[in-house]
MARPAKE-845348 format. One record per residue (C-alpha): residue number from 1; chain; residue in three letters; x, y, z. Coordinates in pm, 1 decimal. Each point is the difference from the previous one (the first is absolute). Layout:
REM residues N
nr,kette,rest,xx,yy,zz
NUM,A,ALA,X,Y,Z
...
REM end
This chain:
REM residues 418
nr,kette,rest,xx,yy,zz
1,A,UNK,-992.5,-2444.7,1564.7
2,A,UNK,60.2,357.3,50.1
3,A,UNK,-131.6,199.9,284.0
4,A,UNK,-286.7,174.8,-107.1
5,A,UNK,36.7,300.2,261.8
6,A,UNK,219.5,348.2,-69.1
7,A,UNK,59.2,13.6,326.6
8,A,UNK,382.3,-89.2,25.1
9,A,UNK,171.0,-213.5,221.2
10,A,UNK,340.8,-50.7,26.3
11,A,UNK,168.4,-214.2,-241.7
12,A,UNK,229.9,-289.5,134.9
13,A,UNK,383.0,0.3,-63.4
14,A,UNK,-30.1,-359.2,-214.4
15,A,UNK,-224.5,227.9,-257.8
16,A,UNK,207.1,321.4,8.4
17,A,UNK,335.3,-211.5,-66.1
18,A,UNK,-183.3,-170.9,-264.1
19,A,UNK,-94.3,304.8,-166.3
20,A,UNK,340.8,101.9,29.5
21,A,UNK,175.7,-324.5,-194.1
22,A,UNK,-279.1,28.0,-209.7
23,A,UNK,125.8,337.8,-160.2
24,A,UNK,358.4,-120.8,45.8
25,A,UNK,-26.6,-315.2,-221.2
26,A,UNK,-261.0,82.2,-244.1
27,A,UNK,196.2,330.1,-100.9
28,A,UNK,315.4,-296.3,-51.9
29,A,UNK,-227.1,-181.1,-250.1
30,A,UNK,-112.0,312.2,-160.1
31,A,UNK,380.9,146.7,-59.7
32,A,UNK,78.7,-288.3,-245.7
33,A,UNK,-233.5,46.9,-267.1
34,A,UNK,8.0,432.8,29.5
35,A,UNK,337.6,179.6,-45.1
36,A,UNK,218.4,-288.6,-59.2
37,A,UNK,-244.0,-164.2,-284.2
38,A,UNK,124.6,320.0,-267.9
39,A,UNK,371.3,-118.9,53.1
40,A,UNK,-70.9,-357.5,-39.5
41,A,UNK,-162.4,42.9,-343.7
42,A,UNK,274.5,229.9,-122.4
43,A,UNK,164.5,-325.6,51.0
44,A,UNK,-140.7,-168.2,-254.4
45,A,UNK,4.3,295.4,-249.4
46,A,UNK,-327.2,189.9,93.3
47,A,UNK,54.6,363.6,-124.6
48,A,UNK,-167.5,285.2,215.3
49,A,UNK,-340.4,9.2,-210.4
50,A,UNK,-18.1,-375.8,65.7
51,A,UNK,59.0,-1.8,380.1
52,A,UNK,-215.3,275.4,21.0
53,A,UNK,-289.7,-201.1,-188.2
54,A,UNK,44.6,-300.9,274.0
55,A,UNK,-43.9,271.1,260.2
56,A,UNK,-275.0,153.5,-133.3
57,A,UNK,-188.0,-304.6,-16.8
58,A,UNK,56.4,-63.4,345.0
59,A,UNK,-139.7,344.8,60.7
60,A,UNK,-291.6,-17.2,-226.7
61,A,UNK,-79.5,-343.9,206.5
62,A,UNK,11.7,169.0,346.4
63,A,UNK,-237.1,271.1,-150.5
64,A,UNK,-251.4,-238.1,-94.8
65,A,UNK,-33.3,-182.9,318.3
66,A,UNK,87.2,257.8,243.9
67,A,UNK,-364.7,180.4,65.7
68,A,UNK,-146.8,-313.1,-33.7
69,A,UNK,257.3,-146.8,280.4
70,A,UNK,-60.7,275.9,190.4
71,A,UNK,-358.2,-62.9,-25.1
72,A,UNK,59.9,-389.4,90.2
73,A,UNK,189.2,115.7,306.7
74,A,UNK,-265.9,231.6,156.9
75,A,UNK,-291.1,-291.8,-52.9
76,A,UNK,207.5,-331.2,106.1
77,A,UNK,128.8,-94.1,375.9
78,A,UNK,221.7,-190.8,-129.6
79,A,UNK,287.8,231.6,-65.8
80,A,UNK,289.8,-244.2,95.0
81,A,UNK,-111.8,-282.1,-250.4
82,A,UNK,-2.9,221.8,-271.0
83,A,UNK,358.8,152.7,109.8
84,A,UNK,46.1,-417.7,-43.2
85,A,UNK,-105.4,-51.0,-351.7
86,A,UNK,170.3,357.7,-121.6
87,A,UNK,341.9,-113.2,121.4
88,A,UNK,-57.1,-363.5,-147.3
89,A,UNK,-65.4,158.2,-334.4
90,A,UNK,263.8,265.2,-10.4
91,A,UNK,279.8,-324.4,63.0
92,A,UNK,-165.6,-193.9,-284.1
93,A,UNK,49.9,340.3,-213.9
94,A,UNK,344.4,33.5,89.7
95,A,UNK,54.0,-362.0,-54.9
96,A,UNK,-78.6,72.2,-373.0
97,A,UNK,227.1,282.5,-64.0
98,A,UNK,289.3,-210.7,173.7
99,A,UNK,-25.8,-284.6,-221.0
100,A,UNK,-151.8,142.9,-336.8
101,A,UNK,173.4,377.7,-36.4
102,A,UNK,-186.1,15.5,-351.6
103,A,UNK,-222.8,236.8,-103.5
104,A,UNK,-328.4,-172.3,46.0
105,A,UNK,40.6,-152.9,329.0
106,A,UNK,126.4,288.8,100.3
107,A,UNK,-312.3,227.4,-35.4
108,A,UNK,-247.5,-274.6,101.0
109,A,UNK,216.4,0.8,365.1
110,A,UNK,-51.6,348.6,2.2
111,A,UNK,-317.2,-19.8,-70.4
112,A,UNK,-38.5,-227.1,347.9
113,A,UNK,218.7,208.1,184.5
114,A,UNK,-152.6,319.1,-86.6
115,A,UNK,-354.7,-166.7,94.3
116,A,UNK,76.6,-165.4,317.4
117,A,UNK,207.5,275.4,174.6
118,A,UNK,-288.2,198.3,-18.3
119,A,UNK,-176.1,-130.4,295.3
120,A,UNK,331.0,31.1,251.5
121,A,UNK,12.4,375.2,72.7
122,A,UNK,-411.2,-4.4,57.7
123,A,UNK,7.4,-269.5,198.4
124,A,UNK,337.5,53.2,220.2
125,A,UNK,-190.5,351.4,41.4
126,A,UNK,-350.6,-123.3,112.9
127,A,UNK,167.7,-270.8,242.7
128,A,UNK,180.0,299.3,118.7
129,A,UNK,-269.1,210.2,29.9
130,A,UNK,-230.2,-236.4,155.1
131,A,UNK,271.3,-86.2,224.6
132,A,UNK,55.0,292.0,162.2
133,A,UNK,-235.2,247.9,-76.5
134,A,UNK,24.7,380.4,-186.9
135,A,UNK,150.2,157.1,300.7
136,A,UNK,303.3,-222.6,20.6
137,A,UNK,14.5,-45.2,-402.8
138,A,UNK,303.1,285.0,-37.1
139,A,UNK,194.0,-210.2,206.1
140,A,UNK,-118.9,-360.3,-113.3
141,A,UNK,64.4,105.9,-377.0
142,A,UNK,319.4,158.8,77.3
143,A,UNK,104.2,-332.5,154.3
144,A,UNK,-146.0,-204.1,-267.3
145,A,UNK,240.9,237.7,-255.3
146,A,UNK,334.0,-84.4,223.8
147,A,UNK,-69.2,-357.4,-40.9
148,A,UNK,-60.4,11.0,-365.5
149,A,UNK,294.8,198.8,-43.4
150,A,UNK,206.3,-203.5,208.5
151,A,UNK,-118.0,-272.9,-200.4
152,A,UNK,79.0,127.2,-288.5
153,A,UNK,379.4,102.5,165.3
154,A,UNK,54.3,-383.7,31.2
155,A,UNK,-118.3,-147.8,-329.2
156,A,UNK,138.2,230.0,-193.6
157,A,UNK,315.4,-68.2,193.9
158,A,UNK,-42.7,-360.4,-63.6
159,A,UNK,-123.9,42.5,-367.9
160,A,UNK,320.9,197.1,-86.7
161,A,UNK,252.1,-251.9,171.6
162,A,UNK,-192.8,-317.8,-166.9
163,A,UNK,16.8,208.2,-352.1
164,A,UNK,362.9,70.4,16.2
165,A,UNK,145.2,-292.0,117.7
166,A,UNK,-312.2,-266.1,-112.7
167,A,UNK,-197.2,79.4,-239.7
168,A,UNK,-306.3,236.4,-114.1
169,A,UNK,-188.7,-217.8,-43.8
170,A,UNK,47.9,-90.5,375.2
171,A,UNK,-159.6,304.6,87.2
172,A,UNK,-376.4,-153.5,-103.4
173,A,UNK,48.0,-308.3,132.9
174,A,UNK,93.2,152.4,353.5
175,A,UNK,-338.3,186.8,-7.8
176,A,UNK,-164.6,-339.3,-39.4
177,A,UNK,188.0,-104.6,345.0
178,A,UNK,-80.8,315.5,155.8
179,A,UNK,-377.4,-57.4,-69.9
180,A,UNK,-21.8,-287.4,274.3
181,A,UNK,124.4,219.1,326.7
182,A,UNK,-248.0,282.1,-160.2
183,A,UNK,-316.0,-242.9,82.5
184,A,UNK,160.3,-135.5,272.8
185,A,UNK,-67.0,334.5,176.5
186,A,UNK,-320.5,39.6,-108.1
187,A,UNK,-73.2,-256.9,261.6
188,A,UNK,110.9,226.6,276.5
189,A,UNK,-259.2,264.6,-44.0
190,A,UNK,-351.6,-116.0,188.5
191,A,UNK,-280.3,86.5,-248.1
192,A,UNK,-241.2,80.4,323.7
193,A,UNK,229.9,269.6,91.5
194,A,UNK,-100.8,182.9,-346.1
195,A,UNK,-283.0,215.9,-13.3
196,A,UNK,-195.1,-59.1,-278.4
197,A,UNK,-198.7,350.7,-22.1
198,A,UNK,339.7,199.9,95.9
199,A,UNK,220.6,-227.0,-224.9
200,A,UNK,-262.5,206.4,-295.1
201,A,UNK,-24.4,327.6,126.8
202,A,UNK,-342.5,-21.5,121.1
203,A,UNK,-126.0,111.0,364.3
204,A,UNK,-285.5,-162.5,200.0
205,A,UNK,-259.0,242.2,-137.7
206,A,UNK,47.3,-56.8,-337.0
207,A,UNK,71.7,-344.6,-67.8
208,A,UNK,-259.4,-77.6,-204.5
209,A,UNK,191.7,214.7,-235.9
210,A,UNK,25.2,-122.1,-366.9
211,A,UNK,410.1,-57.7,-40.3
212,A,UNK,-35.1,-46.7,-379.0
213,A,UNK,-139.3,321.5,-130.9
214,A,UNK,325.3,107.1,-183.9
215,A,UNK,-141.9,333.4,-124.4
216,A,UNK,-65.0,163.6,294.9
217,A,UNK,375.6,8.6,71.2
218,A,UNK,71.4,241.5,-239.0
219,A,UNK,-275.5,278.8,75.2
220,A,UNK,260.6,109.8,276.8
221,A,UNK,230.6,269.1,-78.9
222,A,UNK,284.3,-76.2,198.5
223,A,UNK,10.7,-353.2,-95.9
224,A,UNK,1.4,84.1,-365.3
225,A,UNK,236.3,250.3,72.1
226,A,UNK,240.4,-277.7,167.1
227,A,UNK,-85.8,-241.5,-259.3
228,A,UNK,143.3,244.0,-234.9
229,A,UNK,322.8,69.4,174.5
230,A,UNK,72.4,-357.6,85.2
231,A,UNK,-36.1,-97.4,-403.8
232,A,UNK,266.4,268.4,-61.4
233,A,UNK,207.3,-47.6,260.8
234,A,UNK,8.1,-380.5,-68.8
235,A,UNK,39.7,48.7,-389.2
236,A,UNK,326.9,210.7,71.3
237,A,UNK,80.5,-240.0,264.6
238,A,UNK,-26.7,-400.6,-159.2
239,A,UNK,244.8,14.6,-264.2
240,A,UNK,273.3,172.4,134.0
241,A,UNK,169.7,-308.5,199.4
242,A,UNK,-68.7,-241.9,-308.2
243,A,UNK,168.6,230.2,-223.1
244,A,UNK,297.1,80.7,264.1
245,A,UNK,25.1,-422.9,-1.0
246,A,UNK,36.3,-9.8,-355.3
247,A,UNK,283.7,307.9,-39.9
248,A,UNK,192.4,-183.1,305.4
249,A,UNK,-56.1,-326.5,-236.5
250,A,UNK,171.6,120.0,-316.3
251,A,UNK,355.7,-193.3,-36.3
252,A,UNK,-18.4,-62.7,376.3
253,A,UNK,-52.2,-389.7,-48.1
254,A,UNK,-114.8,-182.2,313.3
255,A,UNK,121.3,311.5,249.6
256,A,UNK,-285.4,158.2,-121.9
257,A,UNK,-247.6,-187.0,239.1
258,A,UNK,207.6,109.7,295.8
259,A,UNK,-18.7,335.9,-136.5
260,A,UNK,-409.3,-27.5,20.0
261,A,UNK,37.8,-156.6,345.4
262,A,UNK,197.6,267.7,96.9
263,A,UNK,-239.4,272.7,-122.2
264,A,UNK,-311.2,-171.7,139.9
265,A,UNK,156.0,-56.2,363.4
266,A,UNK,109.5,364.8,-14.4
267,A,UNK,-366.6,84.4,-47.8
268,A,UNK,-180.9,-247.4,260.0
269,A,UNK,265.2,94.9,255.9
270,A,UNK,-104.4,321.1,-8.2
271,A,UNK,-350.7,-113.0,-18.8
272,A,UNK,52.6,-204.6,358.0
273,A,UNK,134.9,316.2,203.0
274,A,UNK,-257.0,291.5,-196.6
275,A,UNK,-345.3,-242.8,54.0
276,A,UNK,-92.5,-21.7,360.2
277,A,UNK,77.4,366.5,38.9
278,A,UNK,-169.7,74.5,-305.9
279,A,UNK,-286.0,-193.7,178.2
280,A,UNK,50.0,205.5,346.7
281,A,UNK,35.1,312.3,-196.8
282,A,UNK,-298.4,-38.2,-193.3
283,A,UNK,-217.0,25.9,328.1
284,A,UNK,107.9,287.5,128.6
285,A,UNK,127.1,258.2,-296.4
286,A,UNK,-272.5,-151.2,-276.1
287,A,UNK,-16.8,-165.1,-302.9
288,A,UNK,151.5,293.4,-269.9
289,A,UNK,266.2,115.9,149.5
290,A,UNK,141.7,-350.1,-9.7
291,A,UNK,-141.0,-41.4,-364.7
292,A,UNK,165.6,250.5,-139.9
293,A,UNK,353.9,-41.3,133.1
294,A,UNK,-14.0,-322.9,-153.3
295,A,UNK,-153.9,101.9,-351.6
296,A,UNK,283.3,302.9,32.6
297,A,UNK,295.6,-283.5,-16.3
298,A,UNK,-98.4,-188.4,-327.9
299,A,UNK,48.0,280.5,-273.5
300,A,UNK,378.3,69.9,163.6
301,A,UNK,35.4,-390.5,-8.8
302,A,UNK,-59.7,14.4,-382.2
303,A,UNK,190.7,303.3,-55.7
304,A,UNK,307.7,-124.3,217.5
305,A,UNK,38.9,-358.4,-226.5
306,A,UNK,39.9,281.6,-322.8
307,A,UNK,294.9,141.0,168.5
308,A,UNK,222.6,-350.1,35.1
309,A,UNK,79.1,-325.6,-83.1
310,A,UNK,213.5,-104.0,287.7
311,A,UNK,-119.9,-333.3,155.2
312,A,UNK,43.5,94.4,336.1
313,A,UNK,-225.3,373.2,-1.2
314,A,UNK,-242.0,-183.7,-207.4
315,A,UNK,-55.3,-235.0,271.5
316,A,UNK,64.6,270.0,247.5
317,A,UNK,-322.5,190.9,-151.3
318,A,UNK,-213.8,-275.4,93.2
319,A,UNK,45.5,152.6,351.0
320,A,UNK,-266.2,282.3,-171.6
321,A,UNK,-218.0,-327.4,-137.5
322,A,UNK,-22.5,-131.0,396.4
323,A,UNK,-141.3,337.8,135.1
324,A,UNK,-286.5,-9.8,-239.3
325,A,UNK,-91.8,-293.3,-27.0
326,A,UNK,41.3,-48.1,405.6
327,A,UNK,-266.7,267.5,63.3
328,A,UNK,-226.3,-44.9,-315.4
329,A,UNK,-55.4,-351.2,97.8
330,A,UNK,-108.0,74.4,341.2
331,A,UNK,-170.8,296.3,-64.9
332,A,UNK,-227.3,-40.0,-306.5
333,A,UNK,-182.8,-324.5,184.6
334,A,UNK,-61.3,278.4,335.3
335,A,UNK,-136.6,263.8,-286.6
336,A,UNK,-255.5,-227.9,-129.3
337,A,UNK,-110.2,-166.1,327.7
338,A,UNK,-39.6,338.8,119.4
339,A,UNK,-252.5,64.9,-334.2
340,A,UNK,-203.6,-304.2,38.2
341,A,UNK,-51.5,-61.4,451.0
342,A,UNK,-309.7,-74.0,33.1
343,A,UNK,-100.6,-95.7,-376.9
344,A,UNK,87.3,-379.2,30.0
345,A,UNK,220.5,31.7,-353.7
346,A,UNK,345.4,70.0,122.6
347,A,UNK,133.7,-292.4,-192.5
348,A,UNK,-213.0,25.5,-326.7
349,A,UNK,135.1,361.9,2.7
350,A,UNK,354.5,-120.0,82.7
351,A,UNK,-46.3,-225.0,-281.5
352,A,UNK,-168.3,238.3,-230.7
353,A,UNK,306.1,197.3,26.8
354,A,UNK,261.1,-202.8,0.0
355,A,UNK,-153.0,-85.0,-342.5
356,A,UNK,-12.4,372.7,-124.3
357,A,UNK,377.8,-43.2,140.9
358,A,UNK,101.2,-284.1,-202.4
359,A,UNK,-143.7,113.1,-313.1
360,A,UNK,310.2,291.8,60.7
361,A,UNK,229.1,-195.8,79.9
362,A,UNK,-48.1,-226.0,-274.3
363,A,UNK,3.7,286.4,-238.6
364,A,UNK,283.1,97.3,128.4
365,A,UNK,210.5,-318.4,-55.4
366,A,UNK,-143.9,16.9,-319.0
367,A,UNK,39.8,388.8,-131.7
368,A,UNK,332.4,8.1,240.2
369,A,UNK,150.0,-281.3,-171.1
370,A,UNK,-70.3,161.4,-359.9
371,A,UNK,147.4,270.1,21.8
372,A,UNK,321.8,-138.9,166.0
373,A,UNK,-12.4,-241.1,-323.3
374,A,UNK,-23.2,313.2,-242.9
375,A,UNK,184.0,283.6,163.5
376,A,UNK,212.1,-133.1,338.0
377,A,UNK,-53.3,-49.1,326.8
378,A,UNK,108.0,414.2,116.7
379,A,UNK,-350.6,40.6,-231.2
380,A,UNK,-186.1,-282.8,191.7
381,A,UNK,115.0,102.1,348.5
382,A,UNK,-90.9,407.0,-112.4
383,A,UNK,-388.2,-115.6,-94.1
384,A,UNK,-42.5,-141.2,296.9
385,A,UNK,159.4,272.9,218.1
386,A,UNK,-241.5,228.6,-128.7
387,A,UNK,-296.0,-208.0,88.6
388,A,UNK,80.8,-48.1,306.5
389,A,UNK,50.8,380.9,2.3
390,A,UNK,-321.3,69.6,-108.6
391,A,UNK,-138.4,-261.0,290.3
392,A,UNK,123.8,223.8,251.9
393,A,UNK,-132.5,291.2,-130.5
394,A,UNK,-307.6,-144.2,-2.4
395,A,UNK,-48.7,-130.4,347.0
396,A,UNK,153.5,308.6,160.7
397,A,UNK,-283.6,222.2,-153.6
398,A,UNK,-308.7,-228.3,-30.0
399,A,UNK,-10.0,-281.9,253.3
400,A,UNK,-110.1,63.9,340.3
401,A,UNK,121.7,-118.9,357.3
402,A,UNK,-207.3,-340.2,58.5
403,A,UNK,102.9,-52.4,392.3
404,A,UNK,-196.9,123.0,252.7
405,A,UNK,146.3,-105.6,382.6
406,A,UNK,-172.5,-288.5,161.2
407,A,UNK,20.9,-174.3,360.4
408,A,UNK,197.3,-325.8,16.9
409,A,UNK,-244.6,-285.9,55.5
410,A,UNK,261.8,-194.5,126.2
411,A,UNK,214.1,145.6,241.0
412,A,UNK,347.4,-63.2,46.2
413,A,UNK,9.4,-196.4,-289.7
414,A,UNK,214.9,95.5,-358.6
415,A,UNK,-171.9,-256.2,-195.0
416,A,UNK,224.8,-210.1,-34.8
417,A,UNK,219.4,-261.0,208.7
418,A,UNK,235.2,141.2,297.8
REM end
């Protein structure tokens, strides 16, 4: 059972490493069926409005269950069994798509993908924040962001070798291996060391607080505000690698997997050394500054894959995908548990946005992936470039700082392991 006491003590090394390999593996079983899954079905003679169809429904899936995973996080204790059952269900999904690559099967994988990844960022949040408390969450999140993206460094790594020189389809059926070390480290993190009422947002006085009341979150300005920009920002974000993995895929036979590889560890590499600063930096200059440096690098991403088709500076311009991503992901969880202390909703409104997210991003594969069919991908890339354009302008003149300086609660400690 979880403690039922904010007042934080300090966690033990077992749970902070566990947190740790947590982020590391389950980003390894989450890199298989995201970026690479657009190349494999070109494979087998998916055309861009088709692949963009089998994401969407993987999108549409996450956007049904993620406010009511969020939800499911802030009322249950039992964040690591959940964790559990998501990871079971994402292996069994890509178990489908490695052995039936047909249309059908396909979507009905995505379908379970989409669904049961929706509880992972919640609930790897609310452990987190439960864990270690709001002061020390720059810090734990940026950590939790260099795992991930190391993570991500080594399957993608792995992915890439085992689709050159195996198979594709050995990508899938490497994420099913991966899923046993994932709950294996679930084990490491002591559920009495998590904070129930932190791990939600809430504060001693208030815990009595009703966590489900989904329509209060959007009476406050600067969280629709956010909302807004994340949707955009997301929508001009989610279908530019899928449709970078598809150019690198025409006539490029079985290299193009190590092309993907390639473009993804470019990205989380520059994920690794941008997120725990990101996570330092957030504390003491704010939240916007930080924001809008990374919404600032995603329209000259789109514009910059108009201007070549050279392998190499394609790959090179995921260097641009890395810096926003890097300090987006860390940031936009700080922004909203900033909006909701104290409310005892942090991950319903985590979740609740993560859905308005999806339902971009999915439109994005979607719209993204039509236009690239009907007019080329210098038109595709040029849409979203001006989205993301518009994202920035956005945030710079309407969203406010969120951050507001507080005292450690745990001092001398980063949140993390040593």
């Amino acid at each position: 059972m979880a403690t039922q006491s904010c007042a934080i003590k300090t966690p033990t090394q077992r749970t902070l490493r566990g947190l740790d390999w947590l982020n590391f593996f389950l980003a390894d079983v989450q890199t298989g069926v995201g970026p690479f899954l657009a190349i494999y079905l070109s494979g087998y003679h998916w055309n861009e409005q088709s692949v963009g169809m089998a994401l969407t429904v993987g999108g549409i899936a996450g956007i049904m269950t993620q406010t009511p995973a969020g939800a499911l996080v802030d009322r249950l204790q039992s964040k690591r069994t959940l964790i559990a059952g998501g990871v079971l269900f994402l292996a069994l999904g890509a178990a489908m798509i490695a052995l039936f690559p047909s249309f059908w099967p396909v979507m009905i994988a995505q379908g379970l993908i989409g669904g049961t990844s929706s509880i992972f960022v919640p609930a790897i949040c609310a452990i987190s924040l439960g864990i270690v408390g709001h002061s020390l969450f720059d810090r734990r999140q940026g950590r939790n962001q260099t795992f991930n993206s190391a993570g991500n460094v080594f399957a993608a790594v792995c992915m890439g070798l085992i689709g050159y020189y195996i198979s594709n389809r050995g990508i899938f059926l490497f994420v099913i291996v991966l899923a046993l070390p994932t709950i294996l480290t679930l084990l490491l993190i002591r559920p009495e060391e998590i904070d129930y009422d932190l791990a939600r947002g809430a504060q001693e006085k208030n815990k009595e607080v009703n966590p489900s009341v989904i329509m209060e979150l959007f009476r406050h300005r600067p969280l629709v505000i956010f909302l807004a920009c994340a949707v955009m920002f997301h929508f001009a974000n989610a279908a530019m690698l899928p449709l970078l993995g598809e150019m690198l895929a025409k006539g490029q036979g079985k290299s193009s997997m190590m092309f993907m590889s390639a473009c993804v560890v470019t990205t989380q590499m520059v994920i690794v050394l941008l997120a725990s600063w990101s996570g330092r930096k957030a504390g003491s200059w704010g939240r916007k500054p930080l924001l809008l440096l990374a919404f600032a690098v995603l329209p000259v991403r789109g514009l910059l894959y108009t201007l070549t088709t050279k392998t190499s500076y394609l790959i090179a311009i995921q260097v641009l995908d890395g810096v926003g991503a890097g300090i987006f992901g860390v940031v936009s969880v700080l922004v909203i548990a900033d909006l909701t202390t104290g409310t005892g909703r942090f991950n319903l409104t985590l979740g609740a946005i993560t859905t308005a997210v999806g339902i971009g991003a999915s439109l994005s594969q979607l719209i993204a992936g039509g236009i690239v069919h009907h007019f080329g991908y210098n038109a595709g890339f040029l849409f979203l470039a001006t989205t993301a354009a518009a994202a920035f302008v956005l945030l710079y003149v309407a969203m406010p700082e969120t951050h507001a300086p507080v005292k450690k609660e745990i001092k001398g400690h980063p949140g993390g392991g040593t």
